[in-house]
C-alpha positions as CSV (number, residue, x, y, z in Angstrom):
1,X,85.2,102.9,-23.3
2,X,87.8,104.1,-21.8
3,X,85.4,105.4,-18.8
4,X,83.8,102.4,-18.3
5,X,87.5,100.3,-17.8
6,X,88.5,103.7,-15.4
7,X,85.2,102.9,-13.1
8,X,85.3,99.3,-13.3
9,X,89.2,99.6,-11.6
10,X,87.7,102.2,-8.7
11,X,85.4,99.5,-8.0
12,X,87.7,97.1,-7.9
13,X,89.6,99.1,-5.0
14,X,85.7,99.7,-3.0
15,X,86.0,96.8,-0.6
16,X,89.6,96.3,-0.5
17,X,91.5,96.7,2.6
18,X,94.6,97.3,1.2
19,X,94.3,101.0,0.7
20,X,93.5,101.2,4.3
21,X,97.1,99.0,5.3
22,X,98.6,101.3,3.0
23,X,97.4,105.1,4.4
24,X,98.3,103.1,8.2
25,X,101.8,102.3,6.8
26,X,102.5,105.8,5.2
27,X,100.6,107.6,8.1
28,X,103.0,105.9,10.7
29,X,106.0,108.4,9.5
30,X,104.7,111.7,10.8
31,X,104.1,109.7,14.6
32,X,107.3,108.6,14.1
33,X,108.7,112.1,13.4
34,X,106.9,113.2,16.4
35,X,108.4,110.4,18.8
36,X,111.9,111.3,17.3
37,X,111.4,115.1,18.1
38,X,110.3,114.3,21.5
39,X,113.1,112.8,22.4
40,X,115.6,115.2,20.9
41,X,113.8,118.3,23.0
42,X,113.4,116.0,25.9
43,X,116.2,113.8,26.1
44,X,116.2,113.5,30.1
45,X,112.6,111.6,30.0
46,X,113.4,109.8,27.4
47,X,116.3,108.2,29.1
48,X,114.5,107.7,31.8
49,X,111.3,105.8,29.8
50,X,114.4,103.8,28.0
51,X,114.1,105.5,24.5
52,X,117.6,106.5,24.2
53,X,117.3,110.3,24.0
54,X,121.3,110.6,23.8
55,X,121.8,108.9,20.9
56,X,118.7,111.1,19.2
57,X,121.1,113.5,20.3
58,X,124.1,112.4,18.7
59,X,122.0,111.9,15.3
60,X,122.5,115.5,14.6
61,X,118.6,115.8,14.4
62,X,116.8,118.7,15.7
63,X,113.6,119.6,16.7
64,X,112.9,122.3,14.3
65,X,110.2,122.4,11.5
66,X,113.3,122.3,8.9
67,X,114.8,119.4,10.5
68,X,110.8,118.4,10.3
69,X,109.9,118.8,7.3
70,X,113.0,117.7,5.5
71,X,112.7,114.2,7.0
72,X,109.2,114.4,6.1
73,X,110.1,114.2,2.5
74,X,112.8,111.6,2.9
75,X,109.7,109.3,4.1
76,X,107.4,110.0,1.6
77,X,110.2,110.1,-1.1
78,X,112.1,106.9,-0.1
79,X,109.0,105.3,1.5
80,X,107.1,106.4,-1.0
81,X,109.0,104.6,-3.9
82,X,108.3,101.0,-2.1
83,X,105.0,102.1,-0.9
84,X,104.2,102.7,-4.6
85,X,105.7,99.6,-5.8
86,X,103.8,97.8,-3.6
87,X,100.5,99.7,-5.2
88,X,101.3,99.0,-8.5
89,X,102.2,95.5,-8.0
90,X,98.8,94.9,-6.4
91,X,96.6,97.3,-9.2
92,X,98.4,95.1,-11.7
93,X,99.4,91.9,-10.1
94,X,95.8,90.9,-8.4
95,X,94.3,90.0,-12.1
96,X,96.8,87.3,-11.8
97,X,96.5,86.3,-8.2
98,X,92.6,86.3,-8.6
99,X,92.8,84.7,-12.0
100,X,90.8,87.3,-13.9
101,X,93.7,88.0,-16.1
102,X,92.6,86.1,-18.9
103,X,88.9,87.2,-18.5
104,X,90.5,90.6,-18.9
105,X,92.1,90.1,-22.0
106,X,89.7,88.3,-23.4
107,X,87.4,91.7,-22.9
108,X,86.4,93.5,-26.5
109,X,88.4,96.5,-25.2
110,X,91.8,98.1,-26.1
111,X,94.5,96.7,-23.8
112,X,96.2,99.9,-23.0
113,X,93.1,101.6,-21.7
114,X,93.3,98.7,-18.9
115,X,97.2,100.0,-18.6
116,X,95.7,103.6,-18.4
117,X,93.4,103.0,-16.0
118,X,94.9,101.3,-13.6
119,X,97.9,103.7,-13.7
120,X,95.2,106.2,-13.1
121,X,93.7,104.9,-10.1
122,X,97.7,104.4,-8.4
123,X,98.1,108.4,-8.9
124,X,94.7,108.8,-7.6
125,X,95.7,106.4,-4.7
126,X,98.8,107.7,-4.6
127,X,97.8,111.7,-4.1
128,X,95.2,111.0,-1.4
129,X,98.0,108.7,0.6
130,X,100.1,112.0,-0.1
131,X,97.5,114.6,0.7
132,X,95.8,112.7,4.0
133,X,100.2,112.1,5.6
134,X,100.9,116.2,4.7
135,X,98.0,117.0,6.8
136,X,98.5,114.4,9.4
137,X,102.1,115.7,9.8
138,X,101.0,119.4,9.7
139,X,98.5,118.7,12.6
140,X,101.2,116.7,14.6
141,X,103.9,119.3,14.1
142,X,101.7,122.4,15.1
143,X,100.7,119.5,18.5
144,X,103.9,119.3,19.2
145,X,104.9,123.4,18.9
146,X,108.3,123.3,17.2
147,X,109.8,126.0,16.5
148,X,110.5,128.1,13.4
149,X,106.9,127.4,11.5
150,X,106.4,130.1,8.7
151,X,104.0,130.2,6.4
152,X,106.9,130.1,3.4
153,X,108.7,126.8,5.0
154,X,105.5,125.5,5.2
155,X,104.9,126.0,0.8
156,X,108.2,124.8,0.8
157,X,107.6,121.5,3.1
158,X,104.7,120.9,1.2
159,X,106.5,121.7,-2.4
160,X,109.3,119.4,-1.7
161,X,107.1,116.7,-0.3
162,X,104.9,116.7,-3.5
163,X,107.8,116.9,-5.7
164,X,109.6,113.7,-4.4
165,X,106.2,111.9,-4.3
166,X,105.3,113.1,-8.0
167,X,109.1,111.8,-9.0
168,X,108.2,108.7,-7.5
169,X,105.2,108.1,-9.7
170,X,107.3,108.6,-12.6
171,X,109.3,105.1,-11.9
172,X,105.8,103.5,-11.3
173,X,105.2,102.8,-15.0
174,X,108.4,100.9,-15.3
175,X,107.1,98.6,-12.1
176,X,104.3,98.0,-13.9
177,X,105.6,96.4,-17.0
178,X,107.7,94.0,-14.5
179,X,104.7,93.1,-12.6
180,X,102.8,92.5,-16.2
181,X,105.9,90.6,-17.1
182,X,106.4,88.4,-14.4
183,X,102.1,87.7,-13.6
184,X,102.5,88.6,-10.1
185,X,103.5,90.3,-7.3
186,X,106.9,89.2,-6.1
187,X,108.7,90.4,-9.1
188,X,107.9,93.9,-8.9
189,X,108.9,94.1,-5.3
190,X,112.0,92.2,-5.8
191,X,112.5,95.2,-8.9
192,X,111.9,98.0,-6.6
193,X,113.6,96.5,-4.2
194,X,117.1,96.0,-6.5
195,X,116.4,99.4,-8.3
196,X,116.6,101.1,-4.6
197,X,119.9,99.7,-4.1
198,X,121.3,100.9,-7.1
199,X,119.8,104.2,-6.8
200,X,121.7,104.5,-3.6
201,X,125.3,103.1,-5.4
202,X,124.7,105.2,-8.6
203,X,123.9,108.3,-6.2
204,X,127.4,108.5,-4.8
205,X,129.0,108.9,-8.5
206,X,128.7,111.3,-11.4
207,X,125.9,109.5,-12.9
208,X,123.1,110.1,-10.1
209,X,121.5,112.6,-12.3
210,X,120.8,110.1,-15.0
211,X,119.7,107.0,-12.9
212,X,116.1,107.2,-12.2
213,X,116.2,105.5,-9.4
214,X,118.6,107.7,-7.9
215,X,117.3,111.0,-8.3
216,X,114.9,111.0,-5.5
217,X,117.5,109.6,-3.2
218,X,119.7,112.5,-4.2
219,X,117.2,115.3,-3.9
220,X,116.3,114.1,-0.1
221,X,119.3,114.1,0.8
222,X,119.6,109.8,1.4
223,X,123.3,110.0,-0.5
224,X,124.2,113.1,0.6
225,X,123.2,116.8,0.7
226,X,119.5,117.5,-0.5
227,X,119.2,118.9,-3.6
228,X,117.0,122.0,-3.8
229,X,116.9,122.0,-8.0
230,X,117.2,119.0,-10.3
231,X,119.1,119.3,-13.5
232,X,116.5,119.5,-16.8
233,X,118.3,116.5,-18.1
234,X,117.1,114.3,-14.3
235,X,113.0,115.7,-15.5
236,X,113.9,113.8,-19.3
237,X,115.6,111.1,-18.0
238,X,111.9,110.4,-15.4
239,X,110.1,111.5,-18.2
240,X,111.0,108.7,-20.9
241,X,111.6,106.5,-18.0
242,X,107.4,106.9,-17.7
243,X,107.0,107.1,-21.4
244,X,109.1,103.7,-21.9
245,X,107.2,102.0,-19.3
246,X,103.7,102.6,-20.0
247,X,105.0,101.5,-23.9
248,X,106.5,98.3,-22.3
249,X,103.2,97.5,-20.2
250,X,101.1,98.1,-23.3
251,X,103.5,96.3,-25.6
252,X,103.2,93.3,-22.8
253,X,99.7,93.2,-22.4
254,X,99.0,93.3,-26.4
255,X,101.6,90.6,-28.1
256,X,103.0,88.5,-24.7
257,X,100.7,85.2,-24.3
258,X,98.6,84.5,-21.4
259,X,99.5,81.5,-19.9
260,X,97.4,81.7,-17.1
């Protein structure tokens, strides 16, 4: 059963052109990178072409695979948290945009293998966004030669950048459950979009560790200095923040009435 509900919500992404806006959105941050690295190691044509090379300057950025790479994993990791909210708010919120919500439930199947599934597909959606910008900004960086590539900065370029994105998923449940909650899209963004600005208040206190939403902003260093090794208690904290919200999608899906 729960097969057939996992294929039916890959078909369901076939002829959609949303994953295609949403690889060109994520895929824009290496380019980006690349611009800003230009301009730092050649800040006299960039003046010239109006691009403001002294102020990429006075950033403090350089063009170095470590200055590279780390603000590689601040995209995907603070990107990637709205990217994903956007995902999930679209794997779970077009059943009630299309109006195939009730036709859904209706369906002699187990509502949490339709929570399952479609949680599945955004990690599968989600890794091959994360997998096609790693080696999009691995061929752009080797393009534009920048010093100090080794083979152990790159494991650890592509370790952190995994490791945000993973932590990301973790709040993706939780997203879910709002956008199951509110029967469409806007209320998940507006979520993620409220739950990013606490993340960044609770990450300049005490409590950042225990705030899901701002342990990815600590560890890529949006609130401060990046953190090279969470605490165990940040991994429970993300872990029964997943557990709690696939329990509250289910829990949402199987008692809340559809109005629809």
């Amino acid at each position: 059963m729960f097969s057939s509900v996992l294929a039916t919500e890959f078909l369901k992404l076939r002829r959609s052109k949303v994953t295609w806006l949403t690889l060109g959105g994520l895929s824009m941050g290496p380019l980006a990178l690349a611009l800003f690295m230009w301009i730092v190691r050649e800040p006299g044509r960039a003046a010239q072409l109006g691009l403001l090379g002294t102020k990429a300057n006075l950033s403090g950025l350089e063009a170095t695979w470590a200055a590279y790479g780390s603000a590689l994993t601040l995209i995907v990791g603070a990107g990637g948290m709205l990217l994903l909210s956007f995902i999930v708010a679209y794997v779970f919120g077009r059943e009630y945009a299309d109006g195939t919500a009730k036709n859904m439930l209706a369906l002699p199947v187990g509502r949490r293998w339709f929570v399952i599934a479609k949680l599945v597909v955004v990690a599968a959606w989600w890794a091959a966004l994360v997998v096609a910008v790693l080696a999009e900004a691995f061929a752009v960086g080797l393009a534009l030669g920048l010093p100090g590539f080794s083979a152990s900065l790159a494991a650890d370029i592509v370790r952190n950048t995994l490791l945000a994105a993973g932590i990301s998923y973790l709040l993706a449940p939780a997203v879910a459950w709002i956008t199951a909650a509110g029967r469409g899209y806007m209320p998940p963004l507006g979520f993620a979009i409220a739950m990013m600005a606490l993340g960044n208040v609770f990450g300049k206190t005490g409590w950042a560790d225990w705030f899901p939403w701002s342990i990815v902003p600590s560890m890529i260093g949006m609130v401060g200095s990046p953190v090279r090794t969470l605490p165990p208690g940040s991994y429970v904290v993300l872990g029964l923040t997943f557990v709690a919200g696939i329990a509250a999608t289910i829990a949402q899906l199987r008692w809340a009435d559809n109005v629809q």
